[in-house]
MIBA-342939 format. One record per atom (N, C-alpha, C): y, x, z; atom name. Coordinates in steps of 0.2 Angstrom, whole numbers, plus 5000, padded with zeros to 4 digits. Example, Ala and Ser with C-alpha at 12.3 -4.5 7.8 and 13.67 -1.06 7.14 Angstrom:
<nodes>
4972:5066:5039:N .
4978:5062:5039:CA .
4984:5066:5039:C .
4989:5064:5035:N .
4995:5068:5036:CA .
5000:5064:5039:C .
</nodes>
This chain:
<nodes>
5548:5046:5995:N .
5544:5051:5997:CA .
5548:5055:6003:C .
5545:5058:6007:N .
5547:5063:6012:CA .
5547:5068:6011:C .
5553:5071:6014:N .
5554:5077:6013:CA .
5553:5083:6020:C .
5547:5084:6018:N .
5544:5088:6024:CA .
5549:5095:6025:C .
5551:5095:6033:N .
5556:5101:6032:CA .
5553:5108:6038:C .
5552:5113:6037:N .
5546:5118:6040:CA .
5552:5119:6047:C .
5548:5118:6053:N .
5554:5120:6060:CA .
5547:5123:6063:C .
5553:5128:6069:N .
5548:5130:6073:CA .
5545:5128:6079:C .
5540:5132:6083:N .
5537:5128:6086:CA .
5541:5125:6093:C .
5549:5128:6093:N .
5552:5125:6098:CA .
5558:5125:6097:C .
5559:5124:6090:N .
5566:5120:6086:CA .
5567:5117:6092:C .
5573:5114:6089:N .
5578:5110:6096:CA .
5577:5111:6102:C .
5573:5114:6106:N .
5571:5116:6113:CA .
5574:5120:6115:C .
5574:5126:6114:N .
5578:5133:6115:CA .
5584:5135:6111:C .
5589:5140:6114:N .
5587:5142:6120:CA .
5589:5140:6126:C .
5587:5139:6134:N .
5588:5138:6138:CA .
5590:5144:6144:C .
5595:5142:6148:N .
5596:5145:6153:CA .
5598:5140:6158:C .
5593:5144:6164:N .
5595:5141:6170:CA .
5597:5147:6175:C .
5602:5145:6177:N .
5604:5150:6185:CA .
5604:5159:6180:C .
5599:5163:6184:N .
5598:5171:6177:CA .
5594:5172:6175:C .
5591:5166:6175:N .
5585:5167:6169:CA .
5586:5164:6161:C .
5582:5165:6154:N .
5584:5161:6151:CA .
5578:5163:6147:C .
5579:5157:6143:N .
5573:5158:6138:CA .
5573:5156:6131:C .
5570:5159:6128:N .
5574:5159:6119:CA .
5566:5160:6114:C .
5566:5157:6110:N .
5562:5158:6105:CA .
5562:5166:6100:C .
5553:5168:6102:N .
5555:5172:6095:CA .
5552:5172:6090:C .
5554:5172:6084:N .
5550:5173:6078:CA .
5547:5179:6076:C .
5541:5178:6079:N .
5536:5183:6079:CA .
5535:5186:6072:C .
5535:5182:6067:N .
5534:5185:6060:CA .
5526:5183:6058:C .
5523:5188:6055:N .
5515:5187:6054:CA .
5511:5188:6060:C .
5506:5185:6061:N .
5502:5186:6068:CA .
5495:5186:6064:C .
5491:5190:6067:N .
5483:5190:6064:CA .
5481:5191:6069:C .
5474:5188:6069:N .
5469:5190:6076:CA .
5463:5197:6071:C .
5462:5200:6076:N .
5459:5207:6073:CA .
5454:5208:6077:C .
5448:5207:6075:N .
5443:5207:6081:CA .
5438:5215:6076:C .
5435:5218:6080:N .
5431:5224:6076:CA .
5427:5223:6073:C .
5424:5224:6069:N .
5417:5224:6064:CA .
5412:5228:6068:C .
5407:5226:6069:N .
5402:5231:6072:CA .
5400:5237:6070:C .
5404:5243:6074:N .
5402:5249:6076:CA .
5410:5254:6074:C .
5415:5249:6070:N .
5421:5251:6069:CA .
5426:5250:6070:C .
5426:5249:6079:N .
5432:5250:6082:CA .
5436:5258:6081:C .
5432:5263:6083:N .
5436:5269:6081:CA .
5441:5269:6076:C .
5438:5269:6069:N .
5441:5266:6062:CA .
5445:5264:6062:C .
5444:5257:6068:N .
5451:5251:6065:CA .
5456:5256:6068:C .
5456:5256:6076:N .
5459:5261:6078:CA .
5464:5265:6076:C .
5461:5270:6070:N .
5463:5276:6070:CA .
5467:5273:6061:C .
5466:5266:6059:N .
5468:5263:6053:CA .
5475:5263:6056:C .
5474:5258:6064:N .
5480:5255:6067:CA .
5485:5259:6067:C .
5482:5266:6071:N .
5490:5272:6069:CA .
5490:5275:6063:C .
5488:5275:6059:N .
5490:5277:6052:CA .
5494:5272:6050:C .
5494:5264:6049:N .
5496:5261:6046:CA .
5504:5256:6050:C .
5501:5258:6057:N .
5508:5256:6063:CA .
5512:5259:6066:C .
5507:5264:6068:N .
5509:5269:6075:CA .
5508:5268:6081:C .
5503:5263:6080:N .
5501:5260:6088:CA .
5494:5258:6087:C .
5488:5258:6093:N .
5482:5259:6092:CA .
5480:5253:6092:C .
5475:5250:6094:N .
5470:5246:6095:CA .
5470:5245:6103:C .
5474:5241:6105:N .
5477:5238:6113:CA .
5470:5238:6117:C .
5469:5244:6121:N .
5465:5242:6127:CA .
5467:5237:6132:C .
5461:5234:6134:N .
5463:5227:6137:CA .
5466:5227:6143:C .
5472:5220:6141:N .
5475:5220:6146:CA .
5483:5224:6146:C .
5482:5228:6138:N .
5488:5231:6138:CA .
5490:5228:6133:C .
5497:5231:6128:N .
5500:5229:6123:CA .
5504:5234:6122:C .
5504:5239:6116:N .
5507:5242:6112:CA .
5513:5240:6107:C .
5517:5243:6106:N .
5525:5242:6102:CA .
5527:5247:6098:C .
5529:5247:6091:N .
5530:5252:6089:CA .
5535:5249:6083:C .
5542:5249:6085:N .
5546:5246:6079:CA .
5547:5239:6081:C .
5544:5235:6076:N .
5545:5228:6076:CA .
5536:5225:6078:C .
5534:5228:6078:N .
5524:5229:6077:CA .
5524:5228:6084:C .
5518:5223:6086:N .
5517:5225:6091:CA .
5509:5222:6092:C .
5504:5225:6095:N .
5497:5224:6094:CA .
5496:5223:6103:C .
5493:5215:6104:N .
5493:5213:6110:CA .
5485:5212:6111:C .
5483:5215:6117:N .
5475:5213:6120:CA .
5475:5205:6119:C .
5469:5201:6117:N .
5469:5194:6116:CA .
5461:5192:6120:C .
5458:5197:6123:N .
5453:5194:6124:CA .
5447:5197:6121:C .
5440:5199:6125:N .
5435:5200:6123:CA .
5436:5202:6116:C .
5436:5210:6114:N .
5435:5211:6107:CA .
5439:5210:6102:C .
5445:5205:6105:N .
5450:5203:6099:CA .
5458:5205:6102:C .
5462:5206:6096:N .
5468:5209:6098:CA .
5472:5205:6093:C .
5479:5203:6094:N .
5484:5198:6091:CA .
5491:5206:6088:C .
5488:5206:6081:N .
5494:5211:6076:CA .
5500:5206:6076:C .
5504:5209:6079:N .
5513:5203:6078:CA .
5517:5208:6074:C .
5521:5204:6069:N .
5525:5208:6064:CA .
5525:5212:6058:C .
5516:5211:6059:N .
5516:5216:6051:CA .
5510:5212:6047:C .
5510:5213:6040:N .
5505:5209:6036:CA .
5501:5215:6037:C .
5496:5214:6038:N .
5488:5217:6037:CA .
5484:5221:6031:C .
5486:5226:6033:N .
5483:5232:6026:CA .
5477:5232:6026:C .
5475:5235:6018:N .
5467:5236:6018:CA .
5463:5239:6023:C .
5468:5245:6026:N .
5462:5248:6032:CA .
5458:5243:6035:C .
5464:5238:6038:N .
5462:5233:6042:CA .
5458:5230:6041:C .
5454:5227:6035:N .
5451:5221:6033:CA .
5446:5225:6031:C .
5444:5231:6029:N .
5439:5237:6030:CA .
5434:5239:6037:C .
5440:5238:6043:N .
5437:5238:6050:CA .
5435:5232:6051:C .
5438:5227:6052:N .
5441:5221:6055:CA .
5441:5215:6055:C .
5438:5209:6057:N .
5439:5202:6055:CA .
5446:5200:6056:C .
5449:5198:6050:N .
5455:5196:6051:CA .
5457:5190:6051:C .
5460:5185:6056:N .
5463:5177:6056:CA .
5470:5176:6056:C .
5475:5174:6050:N .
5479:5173:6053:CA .
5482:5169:6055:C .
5486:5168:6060:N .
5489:5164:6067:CA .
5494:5164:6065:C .
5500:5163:6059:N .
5505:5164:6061:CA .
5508:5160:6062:C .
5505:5153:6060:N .
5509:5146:6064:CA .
5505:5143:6069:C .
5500:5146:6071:N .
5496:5143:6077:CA .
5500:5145:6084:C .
5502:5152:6085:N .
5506:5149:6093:CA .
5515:5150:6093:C .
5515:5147:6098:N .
5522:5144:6100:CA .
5525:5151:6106:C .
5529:5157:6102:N .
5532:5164:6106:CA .
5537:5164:6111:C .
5539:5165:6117:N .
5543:5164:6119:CA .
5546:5169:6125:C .
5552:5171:6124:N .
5553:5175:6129:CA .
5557:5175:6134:C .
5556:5176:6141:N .
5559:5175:6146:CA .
5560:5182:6150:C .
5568:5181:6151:N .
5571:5185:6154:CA .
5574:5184:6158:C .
5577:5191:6162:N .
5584:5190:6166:CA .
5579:5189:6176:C .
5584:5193:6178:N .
5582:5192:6186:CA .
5581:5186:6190:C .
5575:5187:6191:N .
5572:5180:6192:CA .
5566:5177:6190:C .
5563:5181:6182:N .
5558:5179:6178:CA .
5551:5179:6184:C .
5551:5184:6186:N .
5544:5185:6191:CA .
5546:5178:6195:C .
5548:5178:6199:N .
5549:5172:6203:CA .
5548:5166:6199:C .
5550:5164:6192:N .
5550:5157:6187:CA .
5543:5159:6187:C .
5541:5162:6184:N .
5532:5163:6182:CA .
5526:5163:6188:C .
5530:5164:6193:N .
5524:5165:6198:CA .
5524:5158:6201:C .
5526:5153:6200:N .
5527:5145:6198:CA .
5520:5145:6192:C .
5519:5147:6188:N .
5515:5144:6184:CA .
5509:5148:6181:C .
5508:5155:6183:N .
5504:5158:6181:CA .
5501:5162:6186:C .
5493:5160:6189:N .
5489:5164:6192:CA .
5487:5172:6192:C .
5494:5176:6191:N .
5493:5182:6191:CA .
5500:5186:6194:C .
5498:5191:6197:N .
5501:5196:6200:CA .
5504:5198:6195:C .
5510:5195:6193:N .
5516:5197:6187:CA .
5522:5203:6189:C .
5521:5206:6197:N .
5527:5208:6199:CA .
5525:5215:6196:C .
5532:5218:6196:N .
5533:5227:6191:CA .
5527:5230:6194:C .
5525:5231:6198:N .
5523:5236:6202:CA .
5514:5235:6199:C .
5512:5228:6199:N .
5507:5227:6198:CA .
5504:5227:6190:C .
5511:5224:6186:N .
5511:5221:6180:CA .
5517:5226:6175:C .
5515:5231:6174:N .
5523:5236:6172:CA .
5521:5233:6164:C .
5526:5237:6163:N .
5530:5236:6156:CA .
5524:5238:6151:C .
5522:5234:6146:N .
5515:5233:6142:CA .
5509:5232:6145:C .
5509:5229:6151:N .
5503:5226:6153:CA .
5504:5219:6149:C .
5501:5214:6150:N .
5497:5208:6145:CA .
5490:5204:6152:C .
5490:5200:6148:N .
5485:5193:6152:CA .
5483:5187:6148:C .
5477:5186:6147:N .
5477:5181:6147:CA .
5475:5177:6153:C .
5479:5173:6153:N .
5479:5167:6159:CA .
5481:5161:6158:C .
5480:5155:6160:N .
5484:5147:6162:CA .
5494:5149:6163:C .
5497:5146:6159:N .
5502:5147:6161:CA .
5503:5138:6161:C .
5505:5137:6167:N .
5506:5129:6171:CA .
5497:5126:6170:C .
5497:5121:6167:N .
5488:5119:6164:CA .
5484:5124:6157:C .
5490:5126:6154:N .
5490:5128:6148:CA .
5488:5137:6147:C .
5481:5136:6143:N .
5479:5145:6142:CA .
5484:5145:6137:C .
5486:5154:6138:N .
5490:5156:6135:CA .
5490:5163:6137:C .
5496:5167:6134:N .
5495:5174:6134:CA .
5501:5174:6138:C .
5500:5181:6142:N .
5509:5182:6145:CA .
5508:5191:6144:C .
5514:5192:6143:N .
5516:5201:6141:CA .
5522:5203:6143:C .
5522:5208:6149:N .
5530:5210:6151:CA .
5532:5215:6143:C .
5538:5215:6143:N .
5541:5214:6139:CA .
5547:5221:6138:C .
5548:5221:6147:N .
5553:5224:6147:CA .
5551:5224:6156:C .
5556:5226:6161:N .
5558:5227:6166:CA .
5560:5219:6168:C .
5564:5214:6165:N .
5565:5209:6167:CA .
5563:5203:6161:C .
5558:5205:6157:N .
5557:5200:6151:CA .
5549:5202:6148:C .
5546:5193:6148:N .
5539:5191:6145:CA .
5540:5190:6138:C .
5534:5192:6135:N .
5534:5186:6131:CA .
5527:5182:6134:C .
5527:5177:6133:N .
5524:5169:6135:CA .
5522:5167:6126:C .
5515:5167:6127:N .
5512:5164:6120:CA .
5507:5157:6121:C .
5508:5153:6119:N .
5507:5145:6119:CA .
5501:5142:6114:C .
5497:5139:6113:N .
5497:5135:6106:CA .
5501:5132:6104:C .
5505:5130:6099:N .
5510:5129:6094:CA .
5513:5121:6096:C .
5505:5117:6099:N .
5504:5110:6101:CA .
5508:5108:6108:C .
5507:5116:6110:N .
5511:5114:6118:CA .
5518:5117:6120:C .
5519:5118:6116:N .
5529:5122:6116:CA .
5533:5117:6119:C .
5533:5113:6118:N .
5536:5104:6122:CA .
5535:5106:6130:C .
5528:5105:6131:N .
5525:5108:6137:CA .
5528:5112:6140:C .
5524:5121:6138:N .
5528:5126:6139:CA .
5535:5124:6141:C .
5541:5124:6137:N .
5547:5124:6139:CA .
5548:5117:6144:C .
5546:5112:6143:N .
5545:5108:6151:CA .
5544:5113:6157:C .
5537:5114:6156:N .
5537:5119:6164:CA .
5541:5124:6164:C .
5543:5129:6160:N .
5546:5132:6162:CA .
5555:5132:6164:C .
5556:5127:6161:N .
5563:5125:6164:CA .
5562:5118:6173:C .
5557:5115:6172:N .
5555:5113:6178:CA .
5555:5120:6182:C .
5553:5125:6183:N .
5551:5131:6185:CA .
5559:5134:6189:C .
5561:5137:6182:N .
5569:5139:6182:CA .
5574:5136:6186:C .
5574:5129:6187:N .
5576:5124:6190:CA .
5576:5127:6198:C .
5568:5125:6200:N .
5566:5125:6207:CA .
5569:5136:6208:C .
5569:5140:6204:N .
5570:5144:6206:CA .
5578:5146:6209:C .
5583:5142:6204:N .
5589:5142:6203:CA .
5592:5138:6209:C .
5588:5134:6210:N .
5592:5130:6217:CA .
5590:5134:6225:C .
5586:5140:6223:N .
5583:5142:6231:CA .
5591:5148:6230:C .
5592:5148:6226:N .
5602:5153:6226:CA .
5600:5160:6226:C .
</nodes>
């Protein structure tokens, strides 16, 4: 019989560095999709800072508090990273959790804007894209989430299927960016 052994979604792959970028897996921990209940967003909201310290991500943004961090995912729904899910939540809140369905990834180091604007139809630079904005957008063929993270770092969210992928173009990427010097 097999002995089934649990790996991540991009064991063996990472981490990667080309030129001053580099990219490394994170282990996000628990991830749940949080989408409102009708008519208690407020609620969840006011659950979410009681039980986090960070609200209910207006779209297109991303909040941090700690190791917590609650990402816009889309019409209605927000992605809770790093914490298991209190009853406030599931009071407000449809909760799914995700926590082997995507493949985390973070990209840093000067130069990141330049690898990604190779692969994601959006206005990533500081000026447009500051620190806690978010997206969902295609990253190469592949929808995904992207989150500055920092000044010189994303995280890059995948489905779990396309990690192989993902780090494909993204080292394809880092490549063409490292040889322009």
């Amino acid at each position: 019989m097999d002995n089934l052994v649990a790996k991540s979604p991009c064991a063996g792959l990472l981490p990667l560095t080309v030129g001053r970028v580099t990219a490394i897996e994170v282990d996000a921990g628990t991830m749940t999709m949080l989408s409102p209940r009708k008519g208690r967003a407020d609620a969840l909201n006011k659950a979410m800072q009681a039980g986090y310290g960070l609200g209910y991500p207006a779209p297109n943004s991303a909040g941090v508090s700690g190791d917590v961090r609650a990402i816009w995912f889309g019409h209605s729904s927000a992605m809770l990273v790093g914490a298991v899910p209190d009853e406030g939540l599931s009071q407000n809140a449809a909760l799914v959790d995700q926590s082997d369905a995507w493949a985390v990834v973070r990209l840093e180091g000067e130069g990141g804007e330049d690898v990604l604007a190779r692969l994601v139809p959006v206005d990533l630079r500081l000026v447009s894209f500051p620190v806690g904005a978010t997206a969902r957008s295609k990253i190469g063929h592949m929808s995904g989430s992207v989150t500055r993270v920092g000044e010189d770092a994303y995280w890059l969210m995948v489905f779990r299927s396309m990690a192989e992928t993902l780090v494909h173009d993204l080292k394809s990427a880092m490549e063409a960016v490292a040889a322009r010097g």
